[in-house]
VMD Tcl script that builds the backbone (N, CA, C; Angstrom):
set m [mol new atoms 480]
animate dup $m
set s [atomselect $m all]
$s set {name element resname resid chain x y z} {
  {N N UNK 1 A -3.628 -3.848 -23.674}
  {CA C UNK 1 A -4.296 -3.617 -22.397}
  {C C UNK 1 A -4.619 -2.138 -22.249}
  {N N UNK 2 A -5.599 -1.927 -21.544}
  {CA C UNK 2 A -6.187 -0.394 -21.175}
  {C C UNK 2 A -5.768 -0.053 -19.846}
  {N N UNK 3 A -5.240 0.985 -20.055}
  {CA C UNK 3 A -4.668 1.750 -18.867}
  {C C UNK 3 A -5.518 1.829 -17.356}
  {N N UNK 4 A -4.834 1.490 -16.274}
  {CA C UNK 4 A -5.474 1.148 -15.155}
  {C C UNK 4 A -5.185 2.384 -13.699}
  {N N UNK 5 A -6.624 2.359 -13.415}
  {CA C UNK 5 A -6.230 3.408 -11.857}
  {C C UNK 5 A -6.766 2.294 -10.807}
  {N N UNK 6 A -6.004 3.088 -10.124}
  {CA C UNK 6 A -6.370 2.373 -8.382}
  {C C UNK 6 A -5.882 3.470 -7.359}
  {N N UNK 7 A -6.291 3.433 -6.313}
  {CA C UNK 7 A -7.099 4.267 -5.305}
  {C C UNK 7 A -5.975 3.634 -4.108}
  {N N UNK 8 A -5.289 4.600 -3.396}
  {CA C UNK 8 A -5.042 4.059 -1.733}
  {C C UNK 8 A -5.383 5.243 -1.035}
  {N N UNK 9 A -5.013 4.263 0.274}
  {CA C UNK 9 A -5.886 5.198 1.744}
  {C C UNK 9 A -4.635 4.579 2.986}
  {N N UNK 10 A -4.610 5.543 3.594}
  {CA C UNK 10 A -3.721 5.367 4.736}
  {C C UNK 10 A -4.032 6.349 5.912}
  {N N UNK 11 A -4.199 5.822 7.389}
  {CA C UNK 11 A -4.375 6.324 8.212}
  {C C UNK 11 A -3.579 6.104 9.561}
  {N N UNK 12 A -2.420 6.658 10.218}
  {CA C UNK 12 A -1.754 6.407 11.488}
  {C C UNK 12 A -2.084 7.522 12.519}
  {N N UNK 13 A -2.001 6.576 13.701}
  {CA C UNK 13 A -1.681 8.012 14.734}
  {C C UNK 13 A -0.130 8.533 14.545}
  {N N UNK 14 A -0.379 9.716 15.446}
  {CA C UNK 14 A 0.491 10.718 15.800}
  {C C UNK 14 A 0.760 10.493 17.388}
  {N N UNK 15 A 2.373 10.136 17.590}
  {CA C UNK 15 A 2.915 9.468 18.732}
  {C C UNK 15 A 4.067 10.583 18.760}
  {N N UNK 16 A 4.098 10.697 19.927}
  {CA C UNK 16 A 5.651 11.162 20.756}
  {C C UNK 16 A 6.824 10.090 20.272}
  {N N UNK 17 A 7.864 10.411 20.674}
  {CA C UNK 17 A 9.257 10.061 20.151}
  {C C UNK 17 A 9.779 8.666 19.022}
  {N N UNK 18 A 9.052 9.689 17.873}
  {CA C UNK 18 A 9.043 9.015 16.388}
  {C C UNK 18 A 8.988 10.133 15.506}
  {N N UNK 19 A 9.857 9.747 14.412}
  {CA C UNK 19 A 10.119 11.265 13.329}
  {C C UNK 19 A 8.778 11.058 12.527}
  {N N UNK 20 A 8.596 12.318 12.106}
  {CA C UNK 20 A 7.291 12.252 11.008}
  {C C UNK 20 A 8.195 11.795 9.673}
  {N N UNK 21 A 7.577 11.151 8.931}
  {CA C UNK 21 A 8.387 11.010 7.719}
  {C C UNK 21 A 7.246 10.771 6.714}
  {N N UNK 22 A 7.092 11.865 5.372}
  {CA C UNK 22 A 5.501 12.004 4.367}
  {C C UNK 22 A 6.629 11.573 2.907}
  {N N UNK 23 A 6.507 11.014 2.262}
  {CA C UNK 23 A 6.635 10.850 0.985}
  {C C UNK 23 A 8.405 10.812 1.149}
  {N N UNK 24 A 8.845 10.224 2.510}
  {CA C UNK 24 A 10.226 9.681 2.448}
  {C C UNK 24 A 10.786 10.876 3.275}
  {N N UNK 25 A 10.444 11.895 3.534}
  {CA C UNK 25 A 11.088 13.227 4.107}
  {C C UNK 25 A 10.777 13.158 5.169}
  {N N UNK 26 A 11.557 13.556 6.223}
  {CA C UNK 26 A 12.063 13.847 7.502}
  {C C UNK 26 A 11.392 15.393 7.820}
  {N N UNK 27 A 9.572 15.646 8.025}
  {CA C UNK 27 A 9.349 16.545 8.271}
  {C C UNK 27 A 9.364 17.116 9.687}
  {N N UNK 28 A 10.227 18.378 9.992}
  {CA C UNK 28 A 10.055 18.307 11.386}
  {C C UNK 28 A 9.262 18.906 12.540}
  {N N UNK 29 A 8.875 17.995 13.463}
  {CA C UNK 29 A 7.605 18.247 13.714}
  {C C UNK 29 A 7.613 17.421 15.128}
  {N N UNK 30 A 6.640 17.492 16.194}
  {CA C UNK 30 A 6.908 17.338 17.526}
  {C C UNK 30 A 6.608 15.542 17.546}
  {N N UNK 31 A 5.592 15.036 16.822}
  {CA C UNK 31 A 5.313 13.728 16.740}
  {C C UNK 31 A 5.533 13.141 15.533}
  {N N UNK 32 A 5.557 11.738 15.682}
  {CA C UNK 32 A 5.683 10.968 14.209}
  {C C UNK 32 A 4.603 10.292 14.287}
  {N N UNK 33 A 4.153 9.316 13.566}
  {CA C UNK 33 A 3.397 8.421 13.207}
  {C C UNK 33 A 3.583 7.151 13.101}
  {N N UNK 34 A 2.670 6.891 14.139}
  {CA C UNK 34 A 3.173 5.329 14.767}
  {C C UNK 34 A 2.631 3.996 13.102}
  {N N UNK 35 A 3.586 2.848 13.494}
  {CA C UNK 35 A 3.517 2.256 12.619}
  {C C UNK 35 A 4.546 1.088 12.793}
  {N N UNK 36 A 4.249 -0.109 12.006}
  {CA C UNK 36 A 5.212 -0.860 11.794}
  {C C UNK 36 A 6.647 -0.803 11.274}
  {N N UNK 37 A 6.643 -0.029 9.793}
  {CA C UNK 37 A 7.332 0.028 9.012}
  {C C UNK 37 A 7.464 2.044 9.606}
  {N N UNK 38 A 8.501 3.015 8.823}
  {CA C UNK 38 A 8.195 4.090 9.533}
  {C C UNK 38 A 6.667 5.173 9.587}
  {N N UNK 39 A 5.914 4.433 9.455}
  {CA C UNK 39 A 4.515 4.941 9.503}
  {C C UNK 39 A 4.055 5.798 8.167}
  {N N UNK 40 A 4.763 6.012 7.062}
  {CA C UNK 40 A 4.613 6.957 5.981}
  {C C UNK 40 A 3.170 6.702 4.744}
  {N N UNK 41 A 2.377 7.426 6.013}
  {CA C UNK 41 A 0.568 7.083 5.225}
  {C C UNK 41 A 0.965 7.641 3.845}
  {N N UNK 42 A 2.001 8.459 3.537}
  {CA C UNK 42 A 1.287 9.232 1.690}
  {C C UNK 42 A 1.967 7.798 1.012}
  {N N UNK 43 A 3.086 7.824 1.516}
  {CA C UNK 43 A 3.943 6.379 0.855}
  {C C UNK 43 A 3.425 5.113 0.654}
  {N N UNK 44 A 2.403 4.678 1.780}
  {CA C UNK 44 A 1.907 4.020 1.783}
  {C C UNK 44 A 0.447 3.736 1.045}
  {N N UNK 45 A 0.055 4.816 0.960}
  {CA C UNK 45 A -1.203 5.456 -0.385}
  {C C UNK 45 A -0.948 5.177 -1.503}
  {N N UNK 46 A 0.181 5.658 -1.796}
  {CA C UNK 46 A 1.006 5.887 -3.060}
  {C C UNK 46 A 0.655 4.116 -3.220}
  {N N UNK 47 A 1.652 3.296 -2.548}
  {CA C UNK 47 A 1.796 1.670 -2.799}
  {C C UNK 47 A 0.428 1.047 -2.740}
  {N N UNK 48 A -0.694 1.471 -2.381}
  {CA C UNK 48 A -2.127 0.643 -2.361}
  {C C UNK 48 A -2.605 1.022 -3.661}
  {N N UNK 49 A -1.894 2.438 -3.937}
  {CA C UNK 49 A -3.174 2.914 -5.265}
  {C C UNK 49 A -2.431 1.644 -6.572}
  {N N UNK 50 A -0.716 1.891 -6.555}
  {CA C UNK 50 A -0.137 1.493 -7.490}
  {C C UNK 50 A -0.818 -0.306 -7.597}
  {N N UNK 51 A -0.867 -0.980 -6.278}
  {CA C UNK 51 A -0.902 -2.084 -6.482}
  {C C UNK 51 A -2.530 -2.730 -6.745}
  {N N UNK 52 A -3.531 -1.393 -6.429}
  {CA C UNK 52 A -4.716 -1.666 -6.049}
  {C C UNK 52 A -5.214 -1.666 -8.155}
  {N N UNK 53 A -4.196 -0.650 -8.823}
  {CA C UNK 53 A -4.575 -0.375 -10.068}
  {C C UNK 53 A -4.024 -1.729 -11.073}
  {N N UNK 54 A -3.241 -2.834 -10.468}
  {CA C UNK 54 A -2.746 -3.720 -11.185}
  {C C UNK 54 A -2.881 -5.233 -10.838}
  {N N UNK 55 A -3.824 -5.155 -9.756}
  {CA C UNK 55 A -4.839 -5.985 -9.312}
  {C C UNK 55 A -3.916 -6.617 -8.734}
  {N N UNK 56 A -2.686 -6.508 -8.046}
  {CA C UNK 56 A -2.389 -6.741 -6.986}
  {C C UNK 56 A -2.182 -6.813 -5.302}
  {N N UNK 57 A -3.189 -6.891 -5.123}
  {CA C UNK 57 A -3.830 -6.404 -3.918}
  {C C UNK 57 A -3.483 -5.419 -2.756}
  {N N UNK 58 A -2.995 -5.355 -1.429}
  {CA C UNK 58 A -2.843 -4.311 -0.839}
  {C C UNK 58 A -1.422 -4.257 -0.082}
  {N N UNK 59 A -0.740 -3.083 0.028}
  {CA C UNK 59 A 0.633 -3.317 0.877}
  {C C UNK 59 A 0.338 -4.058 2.205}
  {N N UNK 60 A -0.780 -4.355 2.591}
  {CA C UNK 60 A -0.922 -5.409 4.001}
  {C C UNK 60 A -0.383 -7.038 3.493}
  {N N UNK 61 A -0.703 -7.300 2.023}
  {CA C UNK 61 A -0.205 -8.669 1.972}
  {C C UNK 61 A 1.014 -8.941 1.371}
  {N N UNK 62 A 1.695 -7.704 0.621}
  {CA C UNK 62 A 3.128 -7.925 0.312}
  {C C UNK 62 A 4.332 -7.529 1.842}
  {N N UNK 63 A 3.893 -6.864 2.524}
  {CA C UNK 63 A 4.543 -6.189 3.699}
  {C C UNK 63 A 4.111 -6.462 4.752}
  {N N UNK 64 A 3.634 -7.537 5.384}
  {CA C UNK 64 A 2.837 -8.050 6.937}
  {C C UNK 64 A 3.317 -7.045 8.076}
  {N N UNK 65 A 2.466 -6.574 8.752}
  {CA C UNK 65 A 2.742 -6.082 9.857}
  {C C UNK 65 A 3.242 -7.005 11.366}
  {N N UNK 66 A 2.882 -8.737 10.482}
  {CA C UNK 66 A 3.118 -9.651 11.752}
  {C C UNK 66 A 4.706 -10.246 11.109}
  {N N UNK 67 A 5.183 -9.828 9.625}
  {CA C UNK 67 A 6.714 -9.736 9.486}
  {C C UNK 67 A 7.515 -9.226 10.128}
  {N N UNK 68 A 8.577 -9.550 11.310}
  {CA C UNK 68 A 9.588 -8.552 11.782}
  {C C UNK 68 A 10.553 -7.912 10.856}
  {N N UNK 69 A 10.623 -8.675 9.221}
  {CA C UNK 69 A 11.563 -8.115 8.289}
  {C C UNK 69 A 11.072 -6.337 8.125}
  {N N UNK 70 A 10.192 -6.058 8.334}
  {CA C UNK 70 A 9.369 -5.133 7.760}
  {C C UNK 70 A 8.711 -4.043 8.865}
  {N N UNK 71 A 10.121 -4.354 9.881}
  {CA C UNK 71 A 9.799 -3.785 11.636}
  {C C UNK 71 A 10.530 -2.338 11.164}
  {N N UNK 72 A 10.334 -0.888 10.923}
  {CA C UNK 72 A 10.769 -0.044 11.562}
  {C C UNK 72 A 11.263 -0.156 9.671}
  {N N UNK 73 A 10.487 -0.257 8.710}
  {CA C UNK 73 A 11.432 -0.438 7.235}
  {C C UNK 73 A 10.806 0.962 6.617}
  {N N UNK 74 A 11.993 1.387 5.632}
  {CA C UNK 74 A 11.310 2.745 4.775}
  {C C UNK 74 A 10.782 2.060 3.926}
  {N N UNK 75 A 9.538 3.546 3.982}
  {CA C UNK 75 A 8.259 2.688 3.079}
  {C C UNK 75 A 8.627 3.275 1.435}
  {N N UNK 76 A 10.187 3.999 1.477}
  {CA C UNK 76 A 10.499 4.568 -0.121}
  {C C UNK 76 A 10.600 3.127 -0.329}
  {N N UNK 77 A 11.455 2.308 0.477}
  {CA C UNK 77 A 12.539 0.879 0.210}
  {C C UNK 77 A 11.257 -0.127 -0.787}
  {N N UNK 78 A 9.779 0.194 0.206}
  {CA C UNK 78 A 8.655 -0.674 -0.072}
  {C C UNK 78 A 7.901 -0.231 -1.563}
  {N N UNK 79 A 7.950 1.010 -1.550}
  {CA C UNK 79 A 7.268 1.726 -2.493}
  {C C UNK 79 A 8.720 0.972 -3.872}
  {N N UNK 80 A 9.779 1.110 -3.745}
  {CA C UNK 80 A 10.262 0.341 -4.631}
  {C C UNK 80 A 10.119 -0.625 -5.224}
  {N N UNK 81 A 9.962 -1.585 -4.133}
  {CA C UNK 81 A 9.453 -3.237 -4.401}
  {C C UNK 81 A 8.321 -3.146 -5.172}
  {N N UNK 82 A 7.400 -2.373 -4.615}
  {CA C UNK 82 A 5.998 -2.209 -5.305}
  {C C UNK 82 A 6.623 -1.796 -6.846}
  {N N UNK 83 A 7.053 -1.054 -7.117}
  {CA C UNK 83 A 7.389 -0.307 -8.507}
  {C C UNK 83 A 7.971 -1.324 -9.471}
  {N N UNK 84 A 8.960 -2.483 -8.758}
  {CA C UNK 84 A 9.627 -3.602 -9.393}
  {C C UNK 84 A 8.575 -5.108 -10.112}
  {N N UNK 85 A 7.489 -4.816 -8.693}
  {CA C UNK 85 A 6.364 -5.441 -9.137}
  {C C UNK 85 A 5.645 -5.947 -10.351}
  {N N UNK 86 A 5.311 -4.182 -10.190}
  {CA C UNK 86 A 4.495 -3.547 -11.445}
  {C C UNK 86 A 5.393 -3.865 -12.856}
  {N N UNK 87 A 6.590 -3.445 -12.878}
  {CA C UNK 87 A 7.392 -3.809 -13.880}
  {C C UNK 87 A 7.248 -5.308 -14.778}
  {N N UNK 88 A 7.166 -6.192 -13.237}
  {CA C UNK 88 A 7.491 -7.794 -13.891}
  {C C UNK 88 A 5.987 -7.650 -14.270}
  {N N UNK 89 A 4.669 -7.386 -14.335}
  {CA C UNK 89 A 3.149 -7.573 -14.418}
  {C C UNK 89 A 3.581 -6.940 -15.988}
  {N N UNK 90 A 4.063 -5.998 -16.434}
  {CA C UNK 90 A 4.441 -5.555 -17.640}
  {C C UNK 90 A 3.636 -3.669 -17.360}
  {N N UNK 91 A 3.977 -3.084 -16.277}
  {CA C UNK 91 A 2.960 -2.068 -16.350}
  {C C UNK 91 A 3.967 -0.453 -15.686}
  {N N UNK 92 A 3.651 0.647 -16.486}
  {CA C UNK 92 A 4.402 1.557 -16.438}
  {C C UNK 92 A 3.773 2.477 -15.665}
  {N N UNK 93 A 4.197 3.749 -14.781}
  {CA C UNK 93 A 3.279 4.089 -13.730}
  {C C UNK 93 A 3.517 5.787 -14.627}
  {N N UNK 94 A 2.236 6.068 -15.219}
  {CA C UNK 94 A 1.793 7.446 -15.942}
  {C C UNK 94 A 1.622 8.417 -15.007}
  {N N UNK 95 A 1.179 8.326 -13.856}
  {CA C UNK 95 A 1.099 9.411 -12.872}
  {C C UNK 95 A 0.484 8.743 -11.204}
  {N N UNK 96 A 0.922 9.847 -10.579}
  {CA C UNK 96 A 0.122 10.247 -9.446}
  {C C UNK 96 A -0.079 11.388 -9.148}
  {N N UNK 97 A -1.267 10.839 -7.944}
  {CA C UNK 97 A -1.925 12.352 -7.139}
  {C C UNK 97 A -2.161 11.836 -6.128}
  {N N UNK 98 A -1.778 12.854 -5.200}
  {CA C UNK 98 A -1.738 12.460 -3.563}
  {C C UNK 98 A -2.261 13.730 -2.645}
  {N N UNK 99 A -3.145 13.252 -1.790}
  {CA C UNK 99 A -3.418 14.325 -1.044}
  {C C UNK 99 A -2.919 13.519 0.419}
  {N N UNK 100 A -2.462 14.620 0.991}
  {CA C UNK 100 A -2.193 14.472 2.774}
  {C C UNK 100 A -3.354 15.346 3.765}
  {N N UNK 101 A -4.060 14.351 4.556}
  {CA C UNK 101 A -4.778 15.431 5.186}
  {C C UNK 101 A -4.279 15.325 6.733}
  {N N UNK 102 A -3.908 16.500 7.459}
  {CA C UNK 102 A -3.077 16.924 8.110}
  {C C UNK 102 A -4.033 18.111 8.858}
  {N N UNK 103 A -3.841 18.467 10.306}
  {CA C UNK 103 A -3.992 19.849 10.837}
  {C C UNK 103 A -3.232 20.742 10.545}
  {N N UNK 104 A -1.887 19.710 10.919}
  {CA C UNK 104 A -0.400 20.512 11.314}
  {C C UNK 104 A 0.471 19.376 10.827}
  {N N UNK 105 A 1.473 19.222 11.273}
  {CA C UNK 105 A 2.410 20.640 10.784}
  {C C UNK 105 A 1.932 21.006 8.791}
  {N N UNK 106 A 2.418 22.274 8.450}
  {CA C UNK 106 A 2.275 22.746 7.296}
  {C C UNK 106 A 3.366 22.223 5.993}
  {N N UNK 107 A 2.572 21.483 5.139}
  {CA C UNK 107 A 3.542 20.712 4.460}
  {C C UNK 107 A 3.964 20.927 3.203}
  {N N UNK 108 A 2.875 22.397 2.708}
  {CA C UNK 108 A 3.326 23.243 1.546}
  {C C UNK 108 A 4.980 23.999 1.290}
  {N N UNK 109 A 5.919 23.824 2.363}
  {CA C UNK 109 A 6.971 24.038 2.205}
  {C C UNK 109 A 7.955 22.440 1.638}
  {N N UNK 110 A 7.292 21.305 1.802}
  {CA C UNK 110 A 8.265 19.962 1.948}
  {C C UNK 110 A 7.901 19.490 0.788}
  {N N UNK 111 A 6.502 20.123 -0.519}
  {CA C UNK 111 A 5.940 19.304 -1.098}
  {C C UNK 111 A 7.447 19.079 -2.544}
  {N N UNK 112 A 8.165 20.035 -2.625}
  {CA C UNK 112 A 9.248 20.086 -3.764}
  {C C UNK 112 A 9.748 18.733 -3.202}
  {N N UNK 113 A 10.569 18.157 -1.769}
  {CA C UNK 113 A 11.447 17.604 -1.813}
  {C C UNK 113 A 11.019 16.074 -1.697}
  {N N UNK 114 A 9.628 16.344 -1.840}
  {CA C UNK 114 A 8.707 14.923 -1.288}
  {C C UNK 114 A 8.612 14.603 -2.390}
  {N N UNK 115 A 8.552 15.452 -3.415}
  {CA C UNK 115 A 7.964 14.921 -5.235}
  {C C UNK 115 A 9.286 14.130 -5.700}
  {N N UNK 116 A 10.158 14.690 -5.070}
  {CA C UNK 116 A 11.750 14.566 -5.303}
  {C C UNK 116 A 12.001 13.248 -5.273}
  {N N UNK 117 A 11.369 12.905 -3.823}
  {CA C UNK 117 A 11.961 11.473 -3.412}
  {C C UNK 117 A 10.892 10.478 -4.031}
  {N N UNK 118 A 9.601 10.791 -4.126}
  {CA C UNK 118 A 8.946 9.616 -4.498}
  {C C UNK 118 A 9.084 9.628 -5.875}
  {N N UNK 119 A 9.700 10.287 -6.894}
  {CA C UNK 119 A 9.404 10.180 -8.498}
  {C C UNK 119 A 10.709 9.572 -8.283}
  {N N UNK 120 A 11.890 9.801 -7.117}
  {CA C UNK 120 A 13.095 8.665 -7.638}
  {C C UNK 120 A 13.063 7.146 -7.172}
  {N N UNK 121 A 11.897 7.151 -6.348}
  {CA C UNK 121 A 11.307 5.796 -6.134}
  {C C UNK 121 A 10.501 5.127 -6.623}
  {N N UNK 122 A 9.946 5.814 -7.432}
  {CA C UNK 122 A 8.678 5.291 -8.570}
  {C C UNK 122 A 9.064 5.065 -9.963}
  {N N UNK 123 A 10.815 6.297 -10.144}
  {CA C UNK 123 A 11.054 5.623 -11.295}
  {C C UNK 123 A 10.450 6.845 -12.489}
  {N N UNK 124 A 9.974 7.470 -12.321}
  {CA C UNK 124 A 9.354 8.575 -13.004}
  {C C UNK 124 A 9.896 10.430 -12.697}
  {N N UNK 125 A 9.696 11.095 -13.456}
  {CA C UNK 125 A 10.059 12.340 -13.409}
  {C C UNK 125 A 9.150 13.339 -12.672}
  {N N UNK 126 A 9.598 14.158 -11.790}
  {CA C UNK 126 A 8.496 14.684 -10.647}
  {C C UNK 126 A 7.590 15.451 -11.155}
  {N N UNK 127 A 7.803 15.937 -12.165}
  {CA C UNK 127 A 6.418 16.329 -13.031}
  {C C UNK 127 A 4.748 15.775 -12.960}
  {N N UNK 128 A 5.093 13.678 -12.415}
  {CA C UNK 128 A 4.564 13.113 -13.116}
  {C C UNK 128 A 3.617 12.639 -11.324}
  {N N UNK 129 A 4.343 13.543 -10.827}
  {CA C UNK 129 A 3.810 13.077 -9.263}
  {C C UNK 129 A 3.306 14.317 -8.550}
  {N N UNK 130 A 1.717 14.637 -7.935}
  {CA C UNK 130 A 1.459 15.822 -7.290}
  {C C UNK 130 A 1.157 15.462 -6.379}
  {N N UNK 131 A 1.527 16.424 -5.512}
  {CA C UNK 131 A 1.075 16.229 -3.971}
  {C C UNK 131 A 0.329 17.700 -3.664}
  {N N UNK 132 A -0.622 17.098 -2.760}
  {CA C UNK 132 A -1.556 18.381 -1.997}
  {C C UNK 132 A -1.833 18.142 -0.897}
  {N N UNK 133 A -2.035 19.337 0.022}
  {CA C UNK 133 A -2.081 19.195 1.933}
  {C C UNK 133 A -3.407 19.706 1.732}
  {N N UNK 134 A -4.313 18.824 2.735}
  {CA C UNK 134 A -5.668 19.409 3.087}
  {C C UNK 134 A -5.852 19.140 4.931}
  {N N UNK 135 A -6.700 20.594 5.514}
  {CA C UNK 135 A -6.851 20.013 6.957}
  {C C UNK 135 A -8.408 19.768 7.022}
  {N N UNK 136 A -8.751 19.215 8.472}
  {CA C UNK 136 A -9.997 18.998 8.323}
  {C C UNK 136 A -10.965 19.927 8.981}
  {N N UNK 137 A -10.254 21.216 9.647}
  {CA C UNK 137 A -10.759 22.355 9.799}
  {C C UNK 137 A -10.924 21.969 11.199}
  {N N UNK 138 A -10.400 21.383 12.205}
  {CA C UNK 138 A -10.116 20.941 13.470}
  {C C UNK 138 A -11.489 19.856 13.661}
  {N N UNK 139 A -11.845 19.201 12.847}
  {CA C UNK 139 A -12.737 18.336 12.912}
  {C C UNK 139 A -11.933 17.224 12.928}
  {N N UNK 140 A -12.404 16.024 13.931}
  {CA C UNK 140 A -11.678 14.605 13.983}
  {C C UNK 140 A -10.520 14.257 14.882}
  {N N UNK 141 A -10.091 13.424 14.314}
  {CA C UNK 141 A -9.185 12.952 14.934}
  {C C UNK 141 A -7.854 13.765 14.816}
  {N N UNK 142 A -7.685 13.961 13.359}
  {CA C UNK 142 A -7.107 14.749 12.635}
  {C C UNK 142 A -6.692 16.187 12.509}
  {N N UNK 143 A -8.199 16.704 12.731}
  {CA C UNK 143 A -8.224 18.234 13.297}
  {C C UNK 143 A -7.928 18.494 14.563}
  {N N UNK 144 A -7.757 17.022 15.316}
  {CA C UNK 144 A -7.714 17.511 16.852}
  {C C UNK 144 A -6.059 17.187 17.241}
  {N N UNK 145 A -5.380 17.020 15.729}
  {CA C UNK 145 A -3.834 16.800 16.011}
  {C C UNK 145 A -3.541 15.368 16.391}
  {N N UNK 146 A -4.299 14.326 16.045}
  {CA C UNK 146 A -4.290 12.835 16.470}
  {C C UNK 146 A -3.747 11.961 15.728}
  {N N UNK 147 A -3.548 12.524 14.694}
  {CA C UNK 147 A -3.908 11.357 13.175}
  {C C UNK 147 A -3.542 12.380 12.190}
  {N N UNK 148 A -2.721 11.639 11.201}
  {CA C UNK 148 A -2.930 12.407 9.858}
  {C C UNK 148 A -3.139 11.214 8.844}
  {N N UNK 149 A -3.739 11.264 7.548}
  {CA C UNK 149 A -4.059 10.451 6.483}
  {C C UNK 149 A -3.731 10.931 5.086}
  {N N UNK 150 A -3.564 9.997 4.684}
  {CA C UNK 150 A -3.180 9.898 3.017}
  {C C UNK 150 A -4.220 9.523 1.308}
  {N N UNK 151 A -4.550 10.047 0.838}
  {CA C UNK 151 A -5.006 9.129 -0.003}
  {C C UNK 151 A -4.436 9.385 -1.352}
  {N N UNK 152 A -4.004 8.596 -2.850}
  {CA C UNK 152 A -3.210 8.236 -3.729}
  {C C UNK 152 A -4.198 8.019 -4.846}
  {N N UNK 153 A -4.603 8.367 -6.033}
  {CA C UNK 153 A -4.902 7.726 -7.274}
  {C C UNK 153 A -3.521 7.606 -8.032}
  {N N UNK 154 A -3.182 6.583 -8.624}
  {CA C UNK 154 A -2.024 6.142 -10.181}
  {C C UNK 154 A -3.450 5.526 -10.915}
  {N N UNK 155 A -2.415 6.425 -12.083}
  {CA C UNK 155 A -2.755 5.568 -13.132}
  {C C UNK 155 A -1.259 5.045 -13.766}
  {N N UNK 156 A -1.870 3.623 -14.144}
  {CA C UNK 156 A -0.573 2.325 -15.043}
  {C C UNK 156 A -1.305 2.815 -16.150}
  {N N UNK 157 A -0.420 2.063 -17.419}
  {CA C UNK 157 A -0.230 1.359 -18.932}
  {C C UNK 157 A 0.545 0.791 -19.025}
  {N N UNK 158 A -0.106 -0.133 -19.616}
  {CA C UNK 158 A 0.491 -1.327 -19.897}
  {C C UNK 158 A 1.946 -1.408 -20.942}
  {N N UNK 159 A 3.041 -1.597 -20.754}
  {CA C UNK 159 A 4.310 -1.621 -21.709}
  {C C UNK 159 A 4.347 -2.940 -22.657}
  {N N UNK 160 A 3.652 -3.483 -21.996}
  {CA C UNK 160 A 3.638 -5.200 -23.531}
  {C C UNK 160 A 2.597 -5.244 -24.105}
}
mol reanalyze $m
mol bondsrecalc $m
mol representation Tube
mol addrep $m
């Protein structure tokens, strides 16, 4: 088999009394990001690209938002499942790249401990995982402090 990419996208608001939490970390910051599970758009990027590259479709149909199992769940816990997935399909995860686009808060200080947590949830060495913060220059929803978003390329190969 030939090595496969896939693409995720994640977008939440930004709510009063909810922790921000980006790639499993507890960034601190005045709002979190509303959501079913704890709202974690890069985490959740991360799990669309992985599952989107192995033609397993999107964390909306392994993780229902109309599931209460999956009320208030870490999306490392999910990003696991996803990784266990991929395993039984026969497929090894070669990399990621992740961008966060963000106004605020500044996330070039959290990106060490974020690589940290998602390469021990993915199963891979943090080498093999980059993360980058982009703002939208106070344009949007985003720029106006409303919203922050995620987006994820992986690439798989195949192990059988």
């Amino acid at each position: 088999m030939k090595p496969r990419v896939g693409i995720g996208y994640d977008f939440h608001r930004l709510v009063a009394g909810r922790k921000l939490i980006l790639g499993g970390v507890d960034i601190p910051f005045s709002k979190g990001l509303a959501g079913h599970s704890d709202g974690d758009v890069l985490t959740h990027a991360i799990c669309d690209a992985l599952l989107g590259a192995a033609a397993l479709g999107d964390i909306g149909q392994h993780f229902p938002d109309s599931d209460p199992q999956w009320k208030d769940a870490s999306s490392l816990g999910l990003l696991a499942r996803v990784v266990e997935l991929l395993g039984k399909k026969g497929y090894r995860i070669v990399n990621i790249d992740a961008v966060v686009i963000a106004q605020e808060p500044r996330l070039a200080p959290h990106f060490s401990a974020i690589r940290e947590k998602l390469a021990r949830a993915l199963a891979v060495e943090p080498e093999y995982v980059n993360i980058k913060a982009k703002t939208t220059e106070g344009l949007d929803a985003i720029g106006r402090g409303e919203a922050i978003a995620a987006q994820a390329v992986a690439l798989l190969e195949a192990v059988r």
